[in-house]
N, C-alpha and C positions, 0 to 999 in steps of 0.2 A: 639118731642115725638116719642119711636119707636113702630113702625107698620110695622108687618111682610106679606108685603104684596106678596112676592115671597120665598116661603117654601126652596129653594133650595139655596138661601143669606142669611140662620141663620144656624148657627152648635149648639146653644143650649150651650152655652160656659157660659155664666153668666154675660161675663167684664160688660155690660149695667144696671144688674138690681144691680151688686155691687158698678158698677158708681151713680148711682142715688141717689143726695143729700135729698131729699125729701122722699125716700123709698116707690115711687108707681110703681115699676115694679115687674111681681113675674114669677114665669116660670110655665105654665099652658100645659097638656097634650094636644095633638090636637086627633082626629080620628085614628092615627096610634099608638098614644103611645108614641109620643115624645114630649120634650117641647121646647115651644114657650117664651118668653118673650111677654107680657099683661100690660099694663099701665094704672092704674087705674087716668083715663081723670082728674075726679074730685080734686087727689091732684097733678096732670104732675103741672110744674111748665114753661114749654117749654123753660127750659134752653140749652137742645142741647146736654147735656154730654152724654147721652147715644149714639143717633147716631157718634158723635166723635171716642166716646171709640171702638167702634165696629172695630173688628178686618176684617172687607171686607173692611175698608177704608185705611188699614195699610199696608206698602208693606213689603216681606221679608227682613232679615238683613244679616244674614249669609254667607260665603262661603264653601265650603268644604277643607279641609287643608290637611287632611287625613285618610284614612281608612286604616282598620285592620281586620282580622278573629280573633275573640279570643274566648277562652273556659276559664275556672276560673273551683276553685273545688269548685264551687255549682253546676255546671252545669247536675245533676243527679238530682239535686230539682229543676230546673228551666224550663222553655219551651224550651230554646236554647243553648246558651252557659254559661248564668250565670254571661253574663259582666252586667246587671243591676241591679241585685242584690246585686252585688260587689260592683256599684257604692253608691249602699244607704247604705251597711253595712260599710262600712267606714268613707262615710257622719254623722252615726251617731254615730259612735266610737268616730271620731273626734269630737262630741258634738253639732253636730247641727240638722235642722230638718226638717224632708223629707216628703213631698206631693204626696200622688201616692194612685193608687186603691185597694180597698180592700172591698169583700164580707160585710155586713152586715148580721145581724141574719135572715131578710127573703129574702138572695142571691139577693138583688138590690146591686148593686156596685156602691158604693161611695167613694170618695176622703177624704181620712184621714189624720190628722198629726201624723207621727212616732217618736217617739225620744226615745224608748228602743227598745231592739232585739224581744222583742214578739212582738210590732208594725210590727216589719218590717217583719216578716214570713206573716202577711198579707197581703204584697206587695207582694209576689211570685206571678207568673204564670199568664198568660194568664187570660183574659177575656170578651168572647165576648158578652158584652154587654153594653151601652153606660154609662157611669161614672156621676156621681149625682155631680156637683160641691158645689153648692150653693154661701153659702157665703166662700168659699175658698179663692176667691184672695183677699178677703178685711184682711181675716186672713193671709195673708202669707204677706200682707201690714203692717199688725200690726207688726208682727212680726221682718221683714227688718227695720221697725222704729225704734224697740226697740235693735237693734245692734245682733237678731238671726242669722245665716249662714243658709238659706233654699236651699235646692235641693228641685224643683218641676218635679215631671216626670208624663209624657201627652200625647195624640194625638198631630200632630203637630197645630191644630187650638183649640186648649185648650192652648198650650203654647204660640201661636200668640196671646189669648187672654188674657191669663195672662201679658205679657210683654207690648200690648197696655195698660191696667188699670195701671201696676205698673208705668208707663212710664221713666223716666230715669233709668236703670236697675241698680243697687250697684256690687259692686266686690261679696257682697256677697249672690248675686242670682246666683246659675246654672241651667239650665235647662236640662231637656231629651225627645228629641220630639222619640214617637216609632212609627216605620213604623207602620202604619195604612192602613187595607183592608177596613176599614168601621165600621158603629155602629149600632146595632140593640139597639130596646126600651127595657125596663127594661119591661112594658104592657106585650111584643109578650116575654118573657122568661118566665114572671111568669105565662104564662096562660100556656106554655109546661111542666112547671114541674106541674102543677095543673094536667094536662092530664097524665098526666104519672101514676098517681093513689099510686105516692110513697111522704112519708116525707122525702125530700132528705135537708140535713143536710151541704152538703159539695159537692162539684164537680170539679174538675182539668179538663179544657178543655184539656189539652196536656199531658195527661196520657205517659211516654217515656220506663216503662216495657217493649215494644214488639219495641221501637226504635224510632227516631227520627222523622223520615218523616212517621212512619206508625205508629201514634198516638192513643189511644185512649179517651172519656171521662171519665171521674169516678164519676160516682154518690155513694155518701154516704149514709144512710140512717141510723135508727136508729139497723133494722134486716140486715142489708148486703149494701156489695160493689157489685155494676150494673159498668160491662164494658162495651163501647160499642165503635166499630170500630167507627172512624170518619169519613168514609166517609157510615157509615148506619146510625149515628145519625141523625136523621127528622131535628133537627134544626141546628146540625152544618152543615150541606147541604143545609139548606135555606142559611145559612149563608155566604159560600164557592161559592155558585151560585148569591146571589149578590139579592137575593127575598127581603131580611131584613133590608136595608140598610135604614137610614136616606136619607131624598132628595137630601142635601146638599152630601153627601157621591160620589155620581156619578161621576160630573164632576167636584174634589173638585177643592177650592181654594188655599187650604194648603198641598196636599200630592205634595210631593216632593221636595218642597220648604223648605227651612232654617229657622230656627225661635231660634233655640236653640242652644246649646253651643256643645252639641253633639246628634247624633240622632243613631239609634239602632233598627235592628230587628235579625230578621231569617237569615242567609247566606246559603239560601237553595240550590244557585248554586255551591256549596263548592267543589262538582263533576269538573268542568270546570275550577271553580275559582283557587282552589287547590288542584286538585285531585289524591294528593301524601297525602293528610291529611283527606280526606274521609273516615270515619270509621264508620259513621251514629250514631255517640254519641249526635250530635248538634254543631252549633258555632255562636254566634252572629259576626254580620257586624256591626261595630263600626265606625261612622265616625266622624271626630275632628271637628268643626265649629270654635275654639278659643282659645285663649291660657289658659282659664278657665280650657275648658273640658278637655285640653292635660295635666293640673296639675292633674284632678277628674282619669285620664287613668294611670298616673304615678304612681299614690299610691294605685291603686290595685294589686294585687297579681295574675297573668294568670299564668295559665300552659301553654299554647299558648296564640301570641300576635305578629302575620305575617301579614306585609303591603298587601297589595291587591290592584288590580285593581278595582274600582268602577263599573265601566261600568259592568265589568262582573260579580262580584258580586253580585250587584242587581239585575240581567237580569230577577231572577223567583220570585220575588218579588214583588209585586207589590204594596204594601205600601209604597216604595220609590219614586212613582213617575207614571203619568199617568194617565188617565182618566180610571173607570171602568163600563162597558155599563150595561145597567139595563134592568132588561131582559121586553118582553114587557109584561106578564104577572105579574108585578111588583104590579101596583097599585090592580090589583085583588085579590092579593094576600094579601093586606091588607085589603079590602073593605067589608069583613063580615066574618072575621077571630078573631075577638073578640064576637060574637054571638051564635061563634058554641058551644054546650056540648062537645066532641071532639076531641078537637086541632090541637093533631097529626095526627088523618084520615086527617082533611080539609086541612095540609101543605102537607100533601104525594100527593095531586092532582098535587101539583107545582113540588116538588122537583124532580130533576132525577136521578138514580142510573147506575152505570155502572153495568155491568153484572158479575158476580160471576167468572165466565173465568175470565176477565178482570183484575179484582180485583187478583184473583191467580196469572195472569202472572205477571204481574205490581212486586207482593214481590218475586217469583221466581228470575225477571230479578234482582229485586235489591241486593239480597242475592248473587246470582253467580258473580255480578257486586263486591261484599267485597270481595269475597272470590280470584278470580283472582287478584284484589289489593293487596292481603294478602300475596298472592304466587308470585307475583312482588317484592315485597319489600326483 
């Protein structure tokens, strides 16, 4: 029977309560806002399948074969470069059918199936907030069985945990693990737009109007678009500073490690990496795991698509790998944060803001840093 007795050995992944032949496990919020798997004793059968399936018992598979900067022409709708988007828009061209996150009507984010081009606008962009699986991998099982072609795209211990459930994987599963910073609760976002005192409708955490690395949010709303810098958002600064993180998030099991056929984020060191192509538009770091994803890479369409050193590509990333330290005002920061009237007063005690200077010099340096590129070339 599984029993979560160490918070920081579950990521809240599903495979367990979708393994279970008997269906007494369900995923129950704890004090923070995040969910646990719960086994209701009275129908456990103590067969074993759930702790099996659990992906802390399952070792990476993976290698890395190859990386890429690439840009695509979505990359104006996208957070980065738009190689992910590319990979599901074609995935469902070709007729098959893609798993990945997408807002619901009261902004929790949840894992959907796409199979037409309005599905997959859902899939756009960024979202910092942790993904609702449920019964997802038991559907994506159905599916594999019934002769579907799924691309599933995930944190990388969501796709660790899909591939333990599926277990022998078919030609026609792909996966897309994305560099992951971490996951805040679905709880700690809805009680900030509660506080926010607005019916916000819609929000693009990676607003790219004012450019790539100096992002904005965009809250929707029924009377108006609210912008707001990301590094003054209250919660994308919890978020950045590592306050909102799942337990398991710190020192994961799964960031950096392999699990999927290719894996995908931000190439934010693109300065270092390739900084004859630094033009602050965006570019995803693309890395190959298989000869699956190197077919899923061949049949998209880039406008850029330049091999790259890893090492140094990833360097300012840190979804790709590493432990992220939790700050030690962490758990306080949970611990009577669903109580307050508030919200955002009781997170601005945490959060820290650089200074206004700071903030100025920082887009100064990086505007004259284009601009002497420009007159280079």
């Amino acid at each position: 029977m599984i029993r979560i007795t160490d918070n920081t050995k579950c990521t809240g992944c599903t495979a367990c309560m979708n393994k279970c032949p008997v269906g007494c496990i369900s995923m129950k919020e704890d004090h923070e806002g995040f969910l646990y798997p719960v086994a209701d004793e009275s129908v456990c059968i103590d067969c074993g399948a759930c702790e099996t399936v659990c992906p802390f018992n399952n070792q990476a598979t993976g290698i890395r074969i190859s990386s890429y900067a690439v840009r695509t022409a979505l990359e104006q709708m996208c957070s980065s470069g738009g190689a992910v988007s590319a990979f599901v828009d074609v995935w469902v061209r070709d007729g098959g059918s893609v798993y990945g996150a997408s807002f619901d009507e009261d902004l929790a984010v949840v894992h959907i199936k796409a199979t037409s081009s309005e599905d997959v606008l859902r899939l756009r962009n960024s979202k910092y907030v942790q993904s609702r699986l449920d019964d997802v991998f038991s559907m994506v099982k159905a599916d594999l069985d019934s002769g579907e072609k799924v691309l599933f795209v995930g944190t990388p211990c969501q796709v660790a945990g899909l591939k333990s459930f599926v277990g022998t994987v078919p030609d026609s599963l792909v996966t897309v693990q994305l560099a992951c910073h971490g996951v805040p609760p679905y709880k700690l976002w809805r009680a900030y737009l509660d506080s926010k005192g607005l019916k916000v409708k819609n929000v693009n955490f990676r607003d790219k109007s004012s450019g790539w690395k100096n992002y904005y949010v965009r809250y929707i709303s029924d009377s108006k678009v609210r912008l707001t810098r990301f590094d003054k958002d209250t919660y994308v600064l919890a978020y950045l500073q590592n306050l909102s993180m799942r337990p398991s998030c710190y020192d994961c099991r799964f960031r950096g490690e392999t699990y999927a056929d290719i894996s995908a984020g931000d190439l934010w060191n693109i300065s270092q990496a390739l900084p004859e192509y630094d033009d602050g538009k965006g570019y995803t770091l693309v890395n190959i795991h298989s000869d699956k994803g190197q077919r899923l890479l061949d049949k998209i369409q880039c406008e850029i698509c330049i091999p790259v050193e890893y090492g140094k590509a990833s360097a300012m990333n840190s979804g790709f790998g590493g432990s992220i330290a939790m700050p030690a005002s962490r758990d306080s920061f949970f611990k009577d944060i669903y109580s307050q009237q508030d919200v955002i007063t009781y997170m601005e005690r945490f959060v820290k803001r650089t200074s206004a200077a700071s903030g100025c010099y920082r887009r100064i340096h990086s505007l004259l840093s284009r601009i002497k590129k420009s007159i280079l070339r």
